[in-house]
Backbone bond lengths (Angstrom), bond angles and torsions (degrees), N, CA, C in turn:
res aa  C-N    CA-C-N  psi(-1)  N-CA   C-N-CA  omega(-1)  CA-C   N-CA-C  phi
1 X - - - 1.440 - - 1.527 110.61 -
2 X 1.330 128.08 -34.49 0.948 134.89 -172.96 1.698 123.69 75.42
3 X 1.336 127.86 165.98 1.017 138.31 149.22 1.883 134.94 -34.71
4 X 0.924 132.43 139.95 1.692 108.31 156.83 1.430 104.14 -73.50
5 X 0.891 151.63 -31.95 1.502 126.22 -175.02 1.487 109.78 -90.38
6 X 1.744 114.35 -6.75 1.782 99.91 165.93 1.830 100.52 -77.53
7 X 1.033 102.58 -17.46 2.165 97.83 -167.07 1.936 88.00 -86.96
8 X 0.810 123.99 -3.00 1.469 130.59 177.19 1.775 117.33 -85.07
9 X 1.305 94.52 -38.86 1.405 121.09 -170.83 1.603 86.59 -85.87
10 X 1.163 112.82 -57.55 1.624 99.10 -175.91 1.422 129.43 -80.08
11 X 0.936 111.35 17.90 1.508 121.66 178.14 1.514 98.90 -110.15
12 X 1.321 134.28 -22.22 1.345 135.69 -160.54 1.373 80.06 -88.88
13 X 1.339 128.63 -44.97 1.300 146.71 -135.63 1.787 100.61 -90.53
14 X 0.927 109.81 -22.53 1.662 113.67 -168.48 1.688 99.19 -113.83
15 X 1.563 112.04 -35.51 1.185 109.04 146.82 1.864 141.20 -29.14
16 X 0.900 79.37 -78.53 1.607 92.13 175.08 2.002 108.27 -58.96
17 X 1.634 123.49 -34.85 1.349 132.41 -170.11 1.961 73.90 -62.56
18 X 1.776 119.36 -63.36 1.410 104.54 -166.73 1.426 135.02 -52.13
19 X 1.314 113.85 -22.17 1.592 110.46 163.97 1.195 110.08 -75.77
20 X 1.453 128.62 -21.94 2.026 101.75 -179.22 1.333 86.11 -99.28
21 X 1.318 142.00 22.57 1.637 123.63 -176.38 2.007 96.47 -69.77
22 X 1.254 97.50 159.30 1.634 114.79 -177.34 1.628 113.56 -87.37
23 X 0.889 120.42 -19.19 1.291 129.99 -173.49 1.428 118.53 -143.40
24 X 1.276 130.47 165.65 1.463 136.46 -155.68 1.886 92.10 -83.27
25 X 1.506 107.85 -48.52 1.862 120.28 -157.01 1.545 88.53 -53.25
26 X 1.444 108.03 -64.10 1.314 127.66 -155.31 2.292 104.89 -51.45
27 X 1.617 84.05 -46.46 1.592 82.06 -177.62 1.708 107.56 -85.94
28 X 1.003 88.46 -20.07 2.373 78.42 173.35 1.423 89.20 -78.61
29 X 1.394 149.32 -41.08 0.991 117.98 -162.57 2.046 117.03 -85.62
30 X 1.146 115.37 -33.44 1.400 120.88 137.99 1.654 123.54 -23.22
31 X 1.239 122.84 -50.72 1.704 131.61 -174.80 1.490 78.06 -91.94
32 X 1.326 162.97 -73.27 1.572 139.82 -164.00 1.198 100.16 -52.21
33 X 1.474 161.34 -13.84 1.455 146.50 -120.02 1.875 77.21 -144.96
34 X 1.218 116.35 -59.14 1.295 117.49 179.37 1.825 113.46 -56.97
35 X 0.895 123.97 -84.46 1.452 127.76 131.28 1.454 115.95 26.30
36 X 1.653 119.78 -82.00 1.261 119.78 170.95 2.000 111.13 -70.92
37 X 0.996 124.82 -5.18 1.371 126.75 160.68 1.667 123.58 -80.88
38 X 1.206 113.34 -45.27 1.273 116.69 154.22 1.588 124.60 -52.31
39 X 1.137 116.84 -33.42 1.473 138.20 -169.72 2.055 97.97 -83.58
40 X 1.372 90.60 -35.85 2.027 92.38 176.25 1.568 105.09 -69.74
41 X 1.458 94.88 -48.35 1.588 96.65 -176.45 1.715 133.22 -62.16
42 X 1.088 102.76 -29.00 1.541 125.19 161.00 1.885 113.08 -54.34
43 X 1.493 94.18 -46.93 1.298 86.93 179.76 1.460 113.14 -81.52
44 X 0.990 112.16 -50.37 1.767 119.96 173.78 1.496 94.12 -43.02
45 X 1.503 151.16 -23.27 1.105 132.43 -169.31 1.578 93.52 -92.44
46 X 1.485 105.92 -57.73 1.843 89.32 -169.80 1.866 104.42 -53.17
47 X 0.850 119.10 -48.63 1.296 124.64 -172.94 1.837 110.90 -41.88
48 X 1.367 106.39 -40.65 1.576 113.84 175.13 1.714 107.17 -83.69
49 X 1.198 114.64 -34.06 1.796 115.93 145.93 1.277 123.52 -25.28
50 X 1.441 108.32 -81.39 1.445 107.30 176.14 0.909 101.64 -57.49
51 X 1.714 135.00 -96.40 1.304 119.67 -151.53 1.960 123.00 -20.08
52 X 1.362 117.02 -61.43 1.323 130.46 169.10 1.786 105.59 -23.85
53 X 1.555 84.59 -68.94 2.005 94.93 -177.48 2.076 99.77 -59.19
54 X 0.993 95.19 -39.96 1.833 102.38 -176.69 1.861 103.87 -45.10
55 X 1.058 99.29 -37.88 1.513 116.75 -167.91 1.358 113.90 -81.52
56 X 1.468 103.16 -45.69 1.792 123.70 177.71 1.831 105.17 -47.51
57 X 1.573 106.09 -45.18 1.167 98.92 -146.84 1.632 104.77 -106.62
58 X 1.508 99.51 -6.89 1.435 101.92 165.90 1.608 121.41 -86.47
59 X 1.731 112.31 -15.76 1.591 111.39 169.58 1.361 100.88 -85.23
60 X 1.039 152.49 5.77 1.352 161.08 -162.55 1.485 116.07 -88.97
C-alpha cells in the first residue's frame, strides 16, 4: 500500500516522466497515473487523521 509520502514521491515521479513523454496518449496517461497517486495519498492522510483523532479521544 505504501506510505502517503511514497504515493507523493510517485506522483512527482510520473510527473516529471509526463513532461519528457513523446506523445500526448503516453503523457495524459502518466498525469491519470500521477493523479490517482495523489488521490491514494489524500486518503492515507485522512485515514492517519482519524486514527490520530481515534486515539485523541479515546486517552481523553
Amino acid at each position: 500500500m505504501g506510505t502517503r509520502d511514497d504515493h507523493l514521491t510517485e506522483a512527482e515521479g510520473l510527473e516529471r516522466q509526463a513532461e519528457i513523454a513523446d506523445n500526448a496518449h503516453a503523457r495524459a496517461a502518466l498525469l491519470r497515473m500521477a493523479q490517482a497517486s495523489r488521490g491514494a495519498a489524500a486518503l492515507l492522510g485522512l485515514f492517519e487523521a482519524s486514527y490520530d483523532e481515534a486515539l485523541t479521544v479515546s486517552r481523553g
